[in-house]
C-alpha positions as CSV (number, residue, x, y, z in Angstrom):
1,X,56.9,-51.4,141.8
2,X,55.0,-54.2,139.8
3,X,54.9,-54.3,136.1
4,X,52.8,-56.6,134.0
5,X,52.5,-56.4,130.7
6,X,49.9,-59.5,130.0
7,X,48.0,-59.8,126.5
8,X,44.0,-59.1,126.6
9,X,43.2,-59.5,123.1
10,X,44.4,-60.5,120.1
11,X,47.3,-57.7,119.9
12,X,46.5,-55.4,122.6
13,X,48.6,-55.9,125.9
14,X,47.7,-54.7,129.2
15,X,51.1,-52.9,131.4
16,X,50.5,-52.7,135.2
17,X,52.5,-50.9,137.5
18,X,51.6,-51.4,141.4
19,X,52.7,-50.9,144.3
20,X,52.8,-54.2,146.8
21,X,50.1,-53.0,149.5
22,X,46.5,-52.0,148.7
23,X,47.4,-48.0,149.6
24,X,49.7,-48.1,146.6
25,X,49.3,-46.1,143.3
26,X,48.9,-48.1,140.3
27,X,49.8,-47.2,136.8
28,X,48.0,-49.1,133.9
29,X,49.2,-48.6,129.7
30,X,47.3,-50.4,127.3
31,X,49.0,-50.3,124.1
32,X,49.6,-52.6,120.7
33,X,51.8,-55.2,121.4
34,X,54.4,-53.9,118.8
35,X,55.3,-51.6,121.9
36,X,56.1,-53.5,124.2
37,X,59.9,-53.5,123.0
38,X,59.8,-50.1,124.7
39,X,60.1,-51.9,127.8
40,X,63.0,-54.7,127.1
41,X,65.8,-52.1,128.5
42,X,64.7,-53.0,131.8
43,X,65.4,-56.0,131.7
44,X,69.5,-55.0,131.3
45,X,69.0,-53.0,134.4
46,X,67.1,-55.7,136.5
47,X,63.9,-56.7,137.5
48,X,62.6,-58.7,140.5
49,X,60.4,-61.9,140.5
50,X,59.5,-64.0,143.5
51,X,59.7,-67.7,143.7
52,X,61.1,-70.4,146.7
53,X,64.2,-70.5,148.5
54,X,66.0,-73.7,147.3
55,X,64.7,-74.4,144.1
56,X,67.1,-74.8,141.2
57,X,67.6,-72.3,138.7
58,X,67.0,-74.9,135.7
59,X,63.1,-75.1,138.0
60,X,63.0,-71.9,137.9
61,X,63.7,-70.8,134.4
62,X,61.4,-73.5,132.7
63,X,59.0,-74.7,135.6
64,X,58.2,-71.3,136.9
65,X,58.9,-69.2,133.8
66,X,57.7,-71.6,131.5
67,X,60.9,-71.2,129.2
68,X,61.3,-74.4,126.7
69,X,64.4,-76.2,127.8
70,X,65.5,-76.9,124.2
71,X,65.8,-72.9,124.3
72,X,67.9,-72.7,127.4
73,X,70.3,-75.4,126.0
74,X,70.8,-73.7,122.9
75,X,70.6,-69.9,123.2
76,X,71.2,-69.6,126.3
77,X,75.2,-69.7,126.4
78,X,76.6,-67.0,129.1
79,X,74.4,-67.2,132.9
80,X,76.2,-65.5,135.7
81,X,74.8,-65.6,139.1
82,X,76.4,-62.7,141.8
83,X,79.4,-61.8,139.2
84,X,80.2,-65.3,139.1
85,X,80.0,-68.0,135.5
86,X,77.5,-70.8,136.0
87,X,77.8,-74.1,134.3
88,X,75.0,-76.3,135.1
89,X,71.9,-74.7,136.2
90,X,70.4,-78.0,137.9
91,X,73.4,-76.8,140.8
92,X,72.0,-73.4,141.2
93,X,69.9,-72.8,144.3
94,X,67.9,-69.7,145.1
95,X,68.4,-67.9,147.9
96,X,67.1,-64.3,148.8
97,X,68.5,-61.3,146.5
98,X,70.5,-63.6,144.6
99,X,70.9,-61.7,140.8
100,X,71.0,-63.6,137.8
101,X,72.1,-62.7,134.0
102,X,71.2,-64.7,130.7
103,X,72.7,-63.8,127.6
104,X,73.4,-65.4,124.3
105,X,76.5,-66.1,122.9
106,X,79.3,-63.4,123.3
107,X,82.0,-63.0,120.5
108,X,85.6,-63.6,120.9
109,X,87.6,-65.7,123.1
110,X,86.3,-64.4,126.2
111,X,82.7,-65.2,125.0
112,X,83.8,-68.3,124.8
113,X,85.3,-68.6,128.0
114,X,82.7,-67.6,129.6
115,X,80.4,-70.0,127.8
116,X,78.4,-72.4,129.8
117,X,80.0,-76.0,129.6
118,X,82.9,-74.2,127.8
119,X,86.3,-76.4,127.2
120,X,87.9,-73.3,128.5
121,X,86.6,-73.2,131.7
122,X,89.4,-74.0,133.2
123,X,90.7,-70.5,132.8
124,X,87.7,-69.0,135.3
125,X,87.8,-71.4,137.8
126,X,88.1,-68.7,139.5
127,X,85.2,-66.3,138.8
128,X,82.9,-69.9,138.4
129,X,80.3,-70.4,140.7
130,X,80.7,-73.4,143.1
131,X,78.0,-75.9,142.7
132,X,75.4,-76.2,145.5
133,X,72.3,-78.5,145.8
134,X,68.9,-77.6,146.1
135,X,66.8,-77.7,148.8
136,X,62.9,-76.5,148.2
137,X,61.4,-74.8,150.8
138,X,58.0,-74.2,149.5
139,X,57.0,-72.0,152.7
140,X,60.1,-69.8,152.4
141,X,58.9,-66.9,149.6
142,X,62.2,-64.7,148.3
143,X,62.8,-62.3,145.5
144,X,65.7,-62.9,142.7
145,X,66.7,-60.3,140.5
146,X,66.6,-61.2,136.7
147,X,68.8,-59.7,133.8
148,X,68.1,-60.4,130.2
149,X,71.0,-59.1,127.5
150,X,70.7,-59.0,123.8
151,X,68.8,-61.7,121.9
152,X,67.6,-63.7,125.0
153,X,65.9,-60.3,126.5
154,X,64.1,-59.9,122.8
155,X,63.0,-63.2,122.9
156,X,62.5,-64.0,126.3
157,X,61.6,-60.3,127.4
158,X,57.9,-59.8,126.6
159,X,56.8,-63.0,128.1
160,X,58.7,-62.6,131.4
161,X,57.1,-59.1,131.4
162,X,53.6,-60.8,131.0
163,X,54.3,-63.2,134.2
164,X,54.9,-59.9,136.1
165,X,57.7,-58.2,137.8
166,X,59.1,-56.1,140.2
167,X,61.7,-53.0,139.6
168,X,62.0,-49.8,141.3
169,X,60.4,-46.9,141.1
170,X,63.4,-44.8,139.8
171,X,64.2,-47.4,137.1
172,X,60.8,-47.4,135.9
173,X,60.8,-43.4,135.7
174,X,63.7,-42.9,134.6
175,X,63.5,-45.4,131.6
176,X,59.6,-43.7,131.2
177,X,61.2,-40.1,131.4
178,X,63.9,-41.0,128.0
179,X,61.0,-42.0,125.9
180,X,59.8,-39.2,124.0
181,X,56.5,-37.9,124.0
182,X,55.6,-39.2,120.6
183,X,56.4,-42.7,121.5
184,X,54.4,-42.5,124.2
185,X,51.6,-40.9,122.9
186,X,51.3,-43.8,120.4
187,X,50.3,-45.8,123.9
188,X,46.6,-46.8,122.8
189,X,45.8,-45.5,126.9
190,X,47.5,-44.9,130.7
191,X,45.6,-44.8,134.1
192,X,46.8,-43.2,137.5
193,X,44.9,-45.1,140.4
194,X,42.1,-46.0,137.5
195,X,42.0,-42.6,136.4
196,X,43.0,-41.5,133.0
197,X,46.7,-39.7,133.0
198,X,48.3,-37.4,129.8
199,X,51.5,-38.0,128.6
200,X,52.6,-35.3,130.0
201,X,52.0,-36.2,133.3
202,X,52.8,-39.5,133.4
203,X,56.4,-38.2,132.7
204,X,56.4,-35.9,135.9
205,X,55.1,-38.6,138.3
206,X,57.5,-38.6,141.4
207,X,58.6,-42.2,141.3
208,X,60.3,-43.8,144.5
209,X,63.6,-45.0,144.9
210,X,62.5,-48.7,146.6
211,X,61.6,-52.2,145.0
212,X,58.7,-53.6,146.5
């Protein structure tokens, strides 16, 4: 399931929901841009994007998502990559279902052990992720799963939405289903296969369990 959420004028923005093939259904919410916080949970459970097998995670964080560096550096304290602390990005290689988290800065001392470049990394040598070296493969398409936590998913959220990603169909209707119908009335319109759809049943759509 494909979401978009891309900006179309001035304050509008545009959400997309498609299925990979041509066959698929395809969901489309237009609503005020102020609303697209409604979405951000997602991001905590995990959404897909596709990029290259090999390329760094520091190439693909501010080549491919366009994310200012200066931002990484500085806000971006706590990445894990399978369960496991990363250090320095630039040794990070993609590789196929590989799931990466980006948080900012936790409180306490494990917050700070877990910090990026921390002194105390010492102490998780063994939970660290080992460096590796990339190795593009431009021909070689995957999909990585991307989790964004507190303030990096607020700020980092809509625009990663925009770019367009994938999540499942269960995790998109289930998140859909705990909205409440006021809140998603206040969507300025929704479409089922270019068809307008109510509210109402939008929220009994039978969604499908698999990312594509």
């Amino acid at each position: 399931m494909a979401l978009f959420l891309m900006s179309v004028i001035r304050r509008w923005m545009r959400c997309i929901i498609s299925e990979l093939d041509t066959t698929s259904d395809r969901l489309c919410i237009k609503t005020d841009s102020s609303h697209v916080d409604l979405f951000l949970p997602l991001l905590g459970v995990g959404v897909g994007i596709k990029t290259s097998a090999g390329v760094c995670l520091i190439d693909l964080l501010c080549g491919q998502l366009a994310i200012q560096w200066d931002y990484i550096d500085k806000q971006v304290q706590t990445v894990f990559v399978n369960g496991r602390v990363v250090d320095r990005l630039d040794q990070v290689v993609m590789a196929p279902d590989m799931v990466i988290a980006l948080s900012a800065a936790m409180p306490g001392l494990m917050g700070a052990t877990l910090r990026k470049g921390s002194l105390l990394a010492c102490f998780r040598k063994d939970i660290s992720l080992p460096a590796a070296h990339p190795a593009r493969d431009p021909r070689c398409e995957i999909t990585v799963t991307l989790k964004f936590f507190n303030l990096v998913a607020k700020a980092l959220g809509p625009r990663l939405l925009a770019q367009g990603v994938w999540i499942t169909g269960t995790a998109l209707g289930n998140h859909i289903k705990r909205l409440d119908q006021q809140t998603l009335a206040a969507l300025a319109s929704l479409r089922w296969n270019r068809a307008p759809i109510s509210v109402e049943a939008l929220s009994r759509l039978p969604w499908r369990e698999s990312q594509v």
